[in-house]
PDB file of N, CA, C and O in Angstrom:
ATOM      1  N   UNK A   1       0.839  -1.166   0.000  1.00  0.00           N
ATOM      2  CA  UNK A   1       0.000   0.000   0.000  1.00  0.00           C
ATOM      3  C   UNK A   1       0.894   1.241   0.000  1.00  0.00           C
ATOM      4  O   UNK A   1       1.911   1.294   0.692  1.00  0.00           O
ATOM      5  N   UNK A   2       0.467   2.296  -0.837  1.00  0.00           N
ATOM      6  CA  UNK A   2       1.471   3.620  -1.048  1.00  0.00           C
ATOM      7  C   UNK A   2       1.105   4.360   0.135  1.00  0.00           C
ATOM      8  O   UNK A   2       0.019   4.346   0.714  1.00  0.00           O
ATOM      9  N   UNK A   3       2.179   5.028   0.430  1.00  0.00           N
ATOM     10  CA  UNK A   3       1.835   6.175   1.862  1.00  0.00           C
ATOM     11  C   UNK A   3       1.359   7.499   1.146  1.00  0.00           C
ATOM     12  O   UNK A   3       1.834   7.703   0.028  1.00  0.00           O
ATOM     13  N   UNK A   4       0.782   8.102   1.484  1.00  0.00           N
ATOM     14  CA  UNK A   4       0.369   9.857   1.177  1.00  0.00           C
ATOM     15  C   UNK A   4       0.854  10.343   1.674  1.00  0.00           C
ATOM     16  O   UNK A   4       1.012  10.083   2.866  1.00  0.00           O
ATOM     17  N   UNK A   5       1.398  11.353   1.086  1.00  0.00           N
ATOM     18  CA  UNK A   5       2.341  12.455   1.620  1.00  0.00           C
ATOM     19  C   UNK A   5       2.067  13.669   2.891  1.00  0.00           C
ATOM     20  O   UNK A   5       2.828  14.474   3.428  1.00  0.00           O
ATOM     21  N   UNK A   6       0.487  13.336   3.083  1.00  0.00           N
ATOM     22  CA  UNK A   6       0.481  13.500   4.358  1.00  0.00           C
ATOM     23  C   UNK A   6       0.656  12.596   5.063  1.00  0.00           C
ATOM     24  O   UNK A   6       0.874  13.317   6.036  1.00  0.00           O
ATOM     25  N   UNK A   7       0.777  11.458   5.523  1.00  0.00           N
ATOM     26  CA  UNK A   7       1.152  10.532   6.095  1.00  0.00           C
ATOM     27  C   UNK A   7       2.801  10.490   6.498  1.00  0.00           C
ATOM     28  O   UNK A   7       3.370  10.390   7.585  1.00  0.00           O
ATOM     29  N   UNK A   8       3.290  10.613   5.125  1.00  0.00           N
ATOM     30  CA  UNK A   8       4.938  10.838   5.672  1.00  0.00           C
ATOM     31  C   UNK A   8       5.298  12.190   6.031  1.00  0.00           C
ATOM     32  O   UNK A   8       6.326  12.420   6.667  1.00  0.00           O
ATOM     33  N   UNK A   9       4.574  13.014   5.690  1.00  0.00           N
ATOM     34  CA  UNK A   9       5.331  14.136   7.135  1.00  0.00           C
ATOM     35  C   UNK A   9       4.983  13.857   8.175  1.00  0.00           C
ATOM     36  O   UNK A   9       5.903  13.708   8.980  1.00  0.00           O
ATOM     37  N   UNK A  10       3.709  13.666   8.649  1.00  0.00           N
ATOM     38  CA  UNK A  10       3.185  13.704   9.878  1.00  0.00           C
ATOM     39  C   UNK A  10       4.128  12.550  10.900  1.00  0.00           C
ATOM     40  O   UNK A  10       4.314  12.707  12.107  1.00  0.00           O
ATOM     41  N   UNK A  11       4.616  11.450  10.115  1.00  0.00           N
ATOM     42  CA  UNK A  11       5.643  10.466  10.149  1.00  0.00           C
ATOM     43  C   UNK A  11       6.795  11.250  10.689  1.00  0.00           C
ATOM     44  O   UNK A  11       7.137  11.390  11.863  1.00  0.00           O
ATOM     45  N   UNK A  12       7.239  11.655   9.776  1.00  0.00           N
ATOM     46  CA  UNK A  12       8.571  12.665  10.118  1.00  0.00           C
ATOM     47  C   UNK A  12       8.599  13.668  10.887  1.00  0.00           C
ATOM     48  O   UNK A  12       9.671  14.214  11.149  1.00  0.00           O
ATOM     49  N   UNK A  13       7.359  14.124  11.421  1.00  0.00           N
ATOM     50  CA  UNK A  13       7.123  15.157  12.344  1.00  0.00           C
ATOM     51  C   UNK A  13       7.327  14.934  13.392  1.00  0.00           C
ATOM     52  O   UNK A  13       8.070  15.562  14.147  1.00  0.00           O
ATOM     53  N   UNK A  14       6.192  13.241  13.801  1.00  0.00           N
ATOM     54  CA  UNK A  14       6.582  12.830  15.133  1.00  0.00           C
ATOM     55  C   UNK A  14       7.906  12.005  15.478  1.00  0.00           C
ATOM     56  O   UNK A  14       8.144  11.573  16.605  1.00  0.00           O
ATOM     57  N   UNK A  15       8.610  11.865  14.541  1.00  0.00           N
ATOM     58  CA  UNK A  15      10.384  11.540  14.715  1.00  0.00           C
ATOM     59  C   UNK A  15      10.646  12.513  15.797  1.00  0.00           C
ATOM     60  O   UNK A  15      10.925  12.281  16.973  1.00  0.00           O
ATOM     61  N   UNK A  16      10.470  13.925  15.037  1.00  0.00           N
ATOM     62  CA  UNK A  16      10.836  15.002  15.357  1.00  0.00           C
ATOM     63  C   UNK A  16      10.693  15.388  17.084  1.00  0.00           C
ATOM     64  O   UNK A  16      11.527  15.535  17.978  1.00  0.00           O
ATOM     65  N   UNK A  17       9.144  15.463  17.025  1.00  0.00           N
ATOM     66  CA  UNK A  17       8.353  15.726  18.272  1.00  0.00           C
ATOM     67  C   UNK A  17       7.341  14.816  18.188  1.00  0.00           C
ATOM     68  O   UNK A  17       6.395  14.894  17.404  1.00  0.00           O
ATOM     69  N   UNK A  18       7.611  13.595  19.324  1.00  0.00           N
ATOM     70  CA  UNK A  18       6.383  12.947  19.704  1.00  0.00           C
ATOM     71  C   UNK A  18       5.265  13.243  20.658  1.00  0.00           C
ATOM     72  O   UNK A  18       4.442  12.445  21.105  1.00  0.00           O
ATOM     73  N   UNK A  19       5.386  14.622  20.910  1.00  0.00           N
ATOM     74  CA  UNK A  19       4.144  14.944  21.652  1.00  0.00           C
ATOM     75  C   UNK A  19       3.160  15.221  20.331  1.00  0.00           C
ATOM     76  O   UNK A  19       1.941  15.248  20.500  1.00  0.00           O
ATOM     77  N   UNK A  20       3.695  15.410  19.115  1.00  0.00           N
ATOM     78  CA  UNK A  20       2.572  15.727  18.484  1.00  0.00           C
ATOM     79  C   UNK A  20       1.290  14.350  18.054  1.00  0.00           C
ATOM     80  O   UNK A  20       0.355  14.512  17.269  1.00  0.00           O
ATOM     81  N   UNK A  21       1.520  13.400  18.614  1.00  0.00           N
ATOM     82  CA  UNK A  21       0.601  12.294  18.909  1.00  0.00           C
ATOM     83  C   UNK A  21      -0.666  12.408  19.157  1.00  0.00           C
ATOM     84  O   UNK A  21      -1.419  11.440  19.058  1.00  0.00           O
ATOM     85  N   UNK A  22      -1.131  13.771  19.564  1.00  0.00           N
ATOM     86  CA  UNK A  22      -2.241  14.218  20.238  1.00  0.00           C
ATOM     87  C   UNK A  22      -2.735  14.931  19.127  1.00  0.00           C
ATOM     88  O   UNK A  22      -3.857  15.417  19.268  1.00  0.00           O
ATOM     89  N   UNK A  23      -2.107  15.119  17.969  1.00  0.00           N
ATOM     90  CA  UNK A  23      -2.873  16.064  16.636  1.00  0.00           C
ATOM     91  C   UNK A  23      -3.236  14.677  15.928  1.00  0.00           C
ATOM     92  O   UNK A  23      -3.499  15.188  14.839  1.00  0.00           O
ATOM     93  N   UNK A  24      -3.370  13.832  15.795  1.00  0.00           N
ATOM     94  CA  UNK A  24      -4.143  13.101  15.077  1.00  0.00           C
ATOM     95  C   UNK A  24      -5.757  12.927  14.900  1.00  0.00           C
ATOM     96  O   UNK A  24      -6.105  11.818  14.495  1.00  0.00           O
ATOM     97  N   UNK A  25      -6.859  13.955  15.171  1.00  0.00           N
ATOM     98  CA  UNK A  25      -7.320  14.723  14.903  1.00  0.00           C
ATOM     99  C   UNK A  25      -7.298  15.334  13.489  1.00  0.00           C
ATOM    100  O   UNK A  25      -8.150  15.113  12.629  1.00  0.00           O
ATOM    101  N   UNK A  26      -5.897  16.365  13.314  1.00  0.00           N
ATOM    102  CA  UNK A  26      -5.629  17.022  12.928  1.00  0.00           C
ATOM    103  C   UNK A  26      -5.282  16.015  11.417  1.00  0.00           C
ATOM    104  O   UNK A  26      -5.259  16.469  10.273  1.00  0.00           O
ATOM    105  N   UNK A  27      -5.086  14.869  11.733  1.00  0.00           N
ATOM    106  CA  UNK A  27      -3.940  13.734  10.567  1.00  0.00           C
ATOM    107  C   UNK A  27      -5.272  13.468   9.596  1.00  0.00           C
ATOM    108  O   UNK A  27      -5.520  13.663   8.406  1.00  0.00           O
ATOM    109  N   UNK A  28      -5.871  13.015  10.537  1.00  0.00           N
ATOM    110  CA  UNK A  28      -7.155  12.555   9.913  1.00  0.00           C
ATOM    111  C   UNK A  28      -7.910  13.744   8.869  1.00  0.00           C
ATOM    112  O   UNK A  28      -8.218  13.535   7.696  1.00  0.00           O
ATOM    113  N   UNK A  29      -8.028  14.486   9.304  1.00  0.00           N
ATOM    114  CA  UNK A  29      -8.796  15.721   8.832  1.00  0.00           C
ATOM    115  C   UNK A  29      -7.513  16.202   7.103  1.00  0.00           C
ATOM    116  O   UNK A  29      -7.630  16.402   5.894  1.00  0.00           O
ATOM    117  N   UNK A  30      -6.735  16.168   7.879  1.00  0.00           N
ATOM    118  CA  UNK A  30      -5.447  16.063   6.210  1.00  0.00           C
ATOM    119  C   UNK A  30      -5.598  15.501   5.055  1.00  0.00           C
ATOM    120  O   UNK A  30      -5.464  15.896   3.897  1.00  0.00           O
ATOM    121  N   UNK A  31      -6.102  13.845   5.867  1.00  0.00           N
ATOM    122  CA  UNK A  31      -6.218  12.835   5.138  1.00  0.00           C
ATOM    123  C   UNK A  31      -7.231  12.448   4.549  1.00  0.00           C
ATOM    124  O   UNK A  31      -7.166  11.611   3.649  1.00  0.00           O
ATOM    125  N   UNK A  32      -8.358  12.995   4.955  1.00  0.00           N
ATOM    126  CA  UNK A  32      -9.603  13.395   4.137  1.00  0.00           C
ATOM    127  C   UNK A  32      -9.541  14.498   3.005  1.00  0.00           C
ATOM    128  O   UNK A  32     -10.095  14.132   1.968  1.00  0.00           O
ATOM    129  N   UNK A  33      -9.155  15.387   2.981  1.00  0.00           N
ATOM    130  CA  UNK A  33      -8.395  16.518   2.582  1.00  0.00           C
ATOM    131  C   UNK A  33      -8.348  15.910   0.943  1.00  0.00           C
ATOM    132  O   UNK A  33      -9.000  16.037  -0.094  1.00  0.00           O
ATOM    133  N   UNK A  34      -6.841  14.994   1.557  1.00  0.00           N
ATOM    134  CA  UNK A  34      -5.528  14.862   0.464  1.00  0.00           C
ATOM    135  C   UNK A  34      -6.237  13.391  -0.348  1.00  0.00           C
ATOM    136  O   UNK A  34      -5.749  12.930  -1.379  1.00  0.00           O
ATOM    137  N   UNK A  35      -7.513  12.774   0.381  1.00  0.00           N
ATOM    138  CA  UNK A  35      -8.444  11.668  -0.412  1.00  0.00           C
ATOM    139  C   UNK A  35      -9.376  12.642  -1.300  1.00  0.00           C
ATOM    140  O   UNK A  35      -9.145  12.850  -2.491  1.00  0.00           O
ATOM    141  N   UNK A  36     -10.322  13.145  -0.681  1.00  0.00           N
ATOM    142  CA  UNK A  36     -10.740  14.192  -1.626  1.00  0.00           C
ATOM    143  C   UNK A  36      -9.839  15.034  -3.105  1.00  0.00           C
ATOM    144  O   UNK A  36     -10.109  15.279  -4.281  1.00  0.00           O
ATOM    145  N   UNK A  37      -9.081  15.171  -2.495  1.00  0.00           N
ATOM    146  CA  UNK A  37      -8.152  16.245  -3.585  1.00  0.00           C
ATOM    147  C   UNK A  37      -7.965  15.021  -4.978  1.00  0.00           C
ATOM    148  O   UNK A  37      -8.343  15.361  -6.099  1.00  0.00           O
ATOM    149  N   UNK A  38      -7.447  13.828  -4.782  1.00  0.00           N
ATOM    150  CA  UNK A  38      -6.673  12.902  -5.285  1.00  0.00           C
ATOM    151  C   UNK A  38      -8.101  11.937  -6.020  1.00  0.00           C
ATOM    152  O   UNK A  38      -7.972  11.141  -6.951  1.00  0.00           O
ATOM    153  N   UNK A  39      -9.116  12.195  -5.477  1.00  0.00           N
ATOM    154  CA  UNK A  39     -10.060  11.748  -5.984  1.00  0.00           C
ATOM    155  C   UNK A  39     -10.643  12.319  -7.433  1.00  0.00           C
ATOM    156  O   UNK A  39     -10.732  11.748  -8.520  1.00  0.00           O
ATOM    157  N   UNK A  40     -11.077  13.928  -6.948  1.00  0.00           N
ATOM    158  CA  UNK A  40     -11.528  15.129  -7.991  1.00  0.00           C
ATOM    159  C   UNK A  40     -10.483  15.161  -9.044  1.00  0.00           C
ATOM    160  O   UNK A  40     -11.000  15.198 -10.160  1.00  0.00           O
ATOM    161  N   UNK A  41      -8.736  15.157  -9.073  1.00  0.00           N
ATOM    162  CA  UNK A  41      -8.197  14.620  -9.913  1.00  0.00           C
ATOM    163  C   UNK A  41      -8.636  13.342 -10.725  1.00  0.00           C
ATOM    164  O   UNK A  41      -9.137  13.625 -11.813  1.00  0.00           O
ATOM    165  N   UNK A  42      -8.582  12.405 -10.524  1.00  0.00           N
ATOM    166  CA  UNK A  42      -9.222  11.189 -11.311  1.00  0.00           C
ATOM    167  C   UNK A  42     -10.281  11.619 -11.567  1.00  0.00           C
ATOM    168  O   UNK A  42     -10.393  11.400 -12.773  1.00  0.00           O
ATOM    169  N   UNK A  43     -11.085  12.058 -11.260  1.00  0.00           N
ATOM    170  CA  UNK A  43     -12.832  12.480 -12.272  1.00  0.00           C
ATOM    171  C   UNK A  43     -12.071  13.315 -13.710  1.00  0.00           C
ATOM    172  O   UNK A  43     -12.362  13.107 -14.887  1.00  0.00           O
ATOM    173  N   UNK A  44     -10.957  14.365 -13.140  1.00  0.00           N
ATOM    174  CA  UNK A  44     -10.808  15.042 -14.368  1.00  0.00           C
ATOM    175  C   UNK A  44     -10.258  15.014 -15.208  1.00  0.00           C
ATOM    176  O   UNK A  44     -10.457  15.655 -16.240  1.00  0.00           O
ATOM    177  N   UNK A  45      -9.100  13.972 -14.897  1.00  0.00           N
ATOM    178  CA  UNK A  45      -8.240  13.434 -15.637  1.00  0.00           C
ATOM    179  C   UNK A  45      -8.685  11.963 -16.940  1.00  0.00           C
ATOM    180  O   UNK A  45      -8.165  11.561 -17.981  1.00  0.00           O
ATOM    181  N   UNK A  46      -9.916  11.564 -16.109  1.00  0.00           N
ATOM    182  CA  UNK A  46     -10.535  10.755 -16.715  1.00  0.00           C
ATOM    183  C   UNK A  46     -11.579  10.821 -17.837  1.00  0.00           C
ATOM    184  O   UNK A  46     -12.765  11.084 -17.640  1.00  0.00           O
ATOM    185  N   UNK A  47     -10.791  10.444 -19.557  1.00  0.00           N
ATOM    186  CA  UNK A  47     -11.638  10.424 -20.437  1.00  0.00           C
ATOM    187  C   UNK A  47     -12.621   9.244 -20.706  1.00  0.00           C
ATOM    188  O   UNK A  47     -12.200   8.177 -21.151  1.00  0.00           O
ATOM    189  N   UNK A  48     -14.407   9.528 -20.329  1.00  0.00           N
ATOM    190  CA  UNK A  48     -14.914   8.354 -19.845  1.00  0.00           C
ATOM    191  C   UNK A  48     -15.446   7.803 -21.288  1.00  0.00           C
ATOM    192  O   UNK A  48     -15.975   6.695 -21.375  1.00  0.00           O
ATOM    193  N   UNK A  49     -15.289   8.541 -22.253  1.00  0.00           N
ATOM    194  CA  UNK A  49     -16.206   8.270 -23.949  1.00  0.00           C
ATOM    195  C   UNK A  49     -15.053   7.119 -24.107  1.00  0.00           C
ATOM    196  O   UNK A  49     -15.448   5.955 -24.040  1.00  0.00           O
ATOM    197  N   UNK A  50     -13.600   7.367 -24.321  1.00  0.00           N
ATOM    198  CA  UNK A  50     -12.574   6.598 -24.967  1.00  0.00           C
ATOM    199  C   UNK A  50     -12.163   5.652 -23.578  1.00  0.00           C
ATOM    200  O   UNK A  50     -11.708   4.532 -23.809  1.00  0.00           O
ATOM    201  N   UNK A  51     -12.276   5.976 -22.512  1.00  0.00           N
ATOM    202  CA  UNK A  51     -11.855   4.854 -21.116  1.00  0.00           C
ATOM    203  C   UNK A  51     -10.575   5.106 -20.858  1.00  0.00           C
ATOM    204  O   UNK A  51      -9.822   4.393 -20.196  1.00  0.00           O
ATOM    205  N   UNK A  52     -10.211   6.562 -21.606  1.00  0.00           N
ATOM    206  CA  UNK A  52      -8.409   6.402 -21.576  1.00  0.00           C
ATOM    207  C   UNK A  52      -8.167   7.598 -20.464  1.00  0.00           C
ATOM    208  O   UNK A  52      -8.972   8.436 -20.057  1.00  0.00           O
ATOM    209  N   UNK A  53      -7.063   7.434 -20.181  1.00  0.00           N
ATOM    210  CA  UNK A  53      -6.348   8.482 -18.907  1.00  0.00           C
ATOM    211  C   UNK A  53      -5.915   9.558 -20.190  1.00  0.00           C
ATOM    212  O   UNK A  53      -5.557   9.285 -21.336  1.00  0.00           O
ATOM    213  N   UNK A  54      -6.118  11.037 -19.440  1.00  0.00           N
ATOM    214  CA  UNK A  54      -5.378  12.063 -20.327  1.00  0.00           C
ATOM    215  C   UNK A  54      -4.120  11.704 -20.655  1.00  0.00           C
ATOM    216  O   UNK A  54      -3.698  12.261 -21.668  1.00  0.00           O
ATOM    217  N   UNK A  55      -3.115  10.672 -19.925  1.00  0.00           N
ATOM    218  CA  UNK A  55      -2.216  10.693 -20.474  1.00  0.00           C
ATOM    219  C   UNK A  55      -1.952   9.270 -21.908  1.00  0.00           C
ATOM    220  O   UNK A  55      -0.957   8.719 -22.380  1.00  0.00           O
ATOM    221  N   UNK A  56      -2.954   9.202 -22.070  1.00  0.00           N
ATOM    222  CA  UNK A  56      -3.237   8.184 -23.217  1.00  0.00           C
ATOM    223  C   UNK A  56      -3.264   6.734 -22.295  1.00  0.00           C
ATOM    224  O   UNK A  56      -3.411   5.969 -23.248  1.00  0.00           O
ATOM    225  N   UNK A  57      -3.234   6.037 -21.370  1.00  0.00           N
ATOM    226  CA  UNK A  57      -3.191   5.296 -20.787  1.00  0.00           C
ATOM    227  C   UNK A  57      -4.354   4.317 -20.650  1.00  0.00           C
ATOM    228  O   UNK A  57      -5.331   5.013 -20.373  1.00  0.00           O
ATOM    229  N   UNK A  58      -4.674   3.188 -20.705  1.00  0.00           N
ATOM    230  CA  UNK A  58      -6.006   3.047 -20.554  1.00  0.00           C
ATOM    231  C   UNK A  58      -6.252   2.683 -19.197  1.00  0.00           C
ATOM    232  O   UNK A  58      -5.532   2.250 -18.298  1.00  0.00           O
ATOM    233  N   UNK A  59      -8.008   3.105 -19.331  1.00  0.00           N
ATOM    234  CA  UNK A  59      -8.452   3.532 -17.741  1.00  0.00           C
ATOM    235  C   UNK A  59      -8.400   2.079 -16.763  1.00  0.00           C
ATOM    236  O   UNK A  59      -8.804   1.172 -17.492  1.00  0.00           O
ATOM    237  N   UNK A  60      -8.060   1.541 -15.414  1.00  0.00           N
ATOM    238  CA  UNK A  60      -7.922   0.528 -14.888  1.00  0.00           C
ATOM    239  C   UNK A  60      -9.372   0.213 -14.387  1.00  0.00           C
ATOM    240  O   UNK A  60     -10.305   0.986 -14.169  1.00  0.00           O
ATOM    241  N   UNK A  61      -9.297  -1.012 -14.281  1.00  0.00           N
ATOM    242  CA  UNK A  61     -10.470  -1.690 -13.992  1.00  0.00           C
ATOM    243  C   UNK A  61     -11.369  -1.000 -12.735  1.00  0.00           C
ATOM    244  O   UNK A  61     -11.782  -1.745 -11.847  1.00  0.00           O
ATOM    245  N   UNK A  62     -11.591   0.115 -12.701  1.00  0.00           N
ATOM    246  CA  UNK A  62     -12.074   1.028 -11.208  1.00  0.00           C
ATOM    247  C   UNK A  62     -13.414   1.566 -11.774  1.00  0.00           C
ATOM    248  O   UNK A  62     -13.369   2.166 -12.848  1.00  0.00           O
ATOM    249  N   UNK A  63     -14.648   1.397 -11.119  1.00  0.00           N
ATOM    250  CA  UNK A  63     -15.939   2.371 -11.687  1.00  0.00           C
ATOM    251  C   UNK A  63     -15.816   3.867 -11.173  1.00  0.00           C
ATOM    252  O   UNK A  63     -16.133   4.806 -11.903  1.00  0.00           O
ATOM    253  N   UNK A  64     -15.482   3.994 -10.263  1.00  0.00           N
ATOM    254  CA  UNK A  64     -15.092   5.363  -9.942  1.00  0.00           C
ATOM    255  C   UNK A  64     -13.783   5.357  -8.970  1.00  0.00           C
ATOM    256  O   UNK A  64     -13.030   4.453  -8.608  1.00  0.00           O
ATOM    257  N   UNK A  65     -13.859   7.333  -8.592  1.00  0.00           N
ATOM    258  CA  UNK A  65     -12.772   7.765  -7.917  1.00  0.00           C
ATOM    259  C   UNK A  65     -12.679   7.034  -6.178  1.00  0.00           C
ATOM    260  O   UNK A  65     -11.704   7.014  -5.427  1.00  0.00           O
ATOM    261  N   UNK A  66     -13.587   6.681  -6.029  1.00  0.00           N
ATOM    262  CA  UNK A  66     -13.489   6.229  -4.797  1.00  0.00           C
ATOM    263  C   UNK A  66     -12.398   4.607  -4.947  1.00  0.00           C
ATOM    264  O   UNK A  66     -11.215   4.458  -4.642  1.00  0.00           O
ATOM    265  N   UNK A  67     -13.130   3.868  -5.379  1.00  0.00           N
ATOM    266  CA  UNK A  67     -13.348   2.625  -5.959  1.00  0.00           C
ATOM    267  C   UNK A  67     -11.522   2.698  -6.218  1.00  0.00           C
ATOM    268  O   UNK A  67     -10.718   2.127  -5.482  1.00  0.00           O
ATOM    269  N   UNK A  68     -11.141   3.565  -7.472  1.00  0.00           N
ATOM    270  CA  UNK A  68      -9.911   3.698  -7.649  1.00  0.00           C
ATOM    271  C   UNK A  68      -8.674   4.233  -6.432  1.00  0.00           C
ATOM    272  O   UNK A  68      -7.526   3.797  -6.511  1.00  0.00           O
ATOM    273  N   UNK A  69      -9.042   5.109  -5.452  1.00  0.00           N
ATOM    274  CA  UNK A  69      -8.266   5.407  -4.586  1.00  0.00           C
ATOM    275  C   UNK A  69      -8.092   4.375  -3.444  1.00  0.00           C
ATOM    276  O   UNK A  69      -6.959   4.295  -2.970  1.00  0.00           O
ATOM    277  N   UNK A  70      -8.892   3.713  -3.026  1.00  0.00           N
ATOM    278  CA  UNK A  70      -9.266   2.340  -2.658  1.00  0.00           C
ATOM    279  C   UNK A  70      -8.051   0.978  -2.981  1.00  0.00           C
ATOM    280  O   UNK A  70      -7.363   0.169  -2.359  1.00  0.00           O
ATOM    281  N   UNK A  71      -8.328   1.352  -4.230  1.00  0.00           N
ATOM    282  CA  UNK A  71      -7.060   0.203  -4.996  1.00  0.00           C
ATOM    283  C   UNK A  71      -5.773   0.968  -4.754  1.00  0.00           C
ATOM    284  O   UNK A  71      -5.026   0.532  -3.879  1.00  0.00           O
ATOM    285  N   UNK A  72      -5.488   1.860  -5.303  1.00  0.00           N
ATOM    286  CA  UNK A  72      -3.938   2.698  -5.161  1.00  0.00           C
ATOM    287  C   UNK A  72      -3.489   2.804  -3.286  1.00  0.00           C
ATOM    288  O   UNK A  72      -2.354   2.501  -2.917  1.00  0.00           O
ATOM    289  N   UNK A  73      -4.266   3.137  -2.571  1.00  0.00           N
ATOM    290  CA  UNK A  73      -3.848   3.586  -1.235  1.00  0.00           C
ATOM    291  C   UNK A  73      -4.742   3.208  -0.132  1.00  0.00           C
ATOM    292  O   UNK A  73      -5.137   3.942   0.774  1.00  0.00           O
ATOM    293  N   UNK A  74      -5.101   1.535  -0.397  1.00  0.00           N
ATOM    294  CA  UNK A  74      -5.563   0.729   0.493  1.00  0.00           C
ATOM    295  C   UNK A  74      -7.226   1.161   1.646  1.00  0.00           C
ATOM    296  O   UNK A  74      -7.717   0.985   2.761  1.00  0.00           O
ATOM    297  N   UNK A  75      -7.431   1.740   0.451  1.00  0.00           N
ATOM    298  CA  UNK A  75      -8.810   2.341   0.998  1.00  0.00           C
ATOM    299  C   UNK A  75      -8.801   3.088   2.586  1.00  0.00           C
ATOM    300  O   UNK A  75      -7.706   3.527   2.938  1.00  0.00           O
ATOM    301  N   UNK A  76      -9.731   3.217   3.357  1.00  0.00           N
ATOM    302  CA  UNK A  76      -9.703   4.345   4.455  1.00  0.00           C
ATOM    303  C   UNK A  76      -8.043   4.732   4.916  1.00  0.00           C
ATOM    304  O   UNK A  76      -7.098   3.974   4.701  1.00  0.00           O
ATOM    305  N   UNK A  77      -7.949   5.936   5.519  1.00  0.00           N
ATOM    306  CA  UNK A  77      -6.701   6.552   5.451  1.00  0.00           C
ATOM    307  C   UNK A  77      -6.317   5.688   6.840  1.00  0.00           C
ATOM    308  O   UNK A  77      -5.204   5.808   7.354  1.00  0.00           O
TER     309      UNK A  77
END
């Protein structure tokens, strides 16, 4: 499963300072965020007439953005 890049700071943060243990709250709320964001990308990136990715690619077996973020980054954050 791929990490999100909120995930690895927040990672690297609490290296840093492990009192920040108590903002996870805060992780979660990111991570909804950075699912949302990564989602609305795939709607727009996605040509649904031809099934192909803007970058000519063809589209993977996913009915939607959920469905697809799910597969890439192991579904709930």
């Amino acid at each position: 499963m791929k990490q999100t890049a909120v995930e690895w700071l927040f990672n690297k943060l609490l290296l840093m300072n492990p009192n920040l243990l108590g903002f996870g709250d805060y992780l979660e709320q990111a991570k909804e965020m950075d699912m949302q964001q990564k989602m609305d990308a795939y709607k727009h990136g996605r040509d649904d007439e031809n099934c192909a990715l803007s970058d000519g690619a063809m589209c993977p077996d996913y009915d939607n953005a959920e469905e697809w973020y799910k597969g890439e980054y192991g579904g709930e954050q």
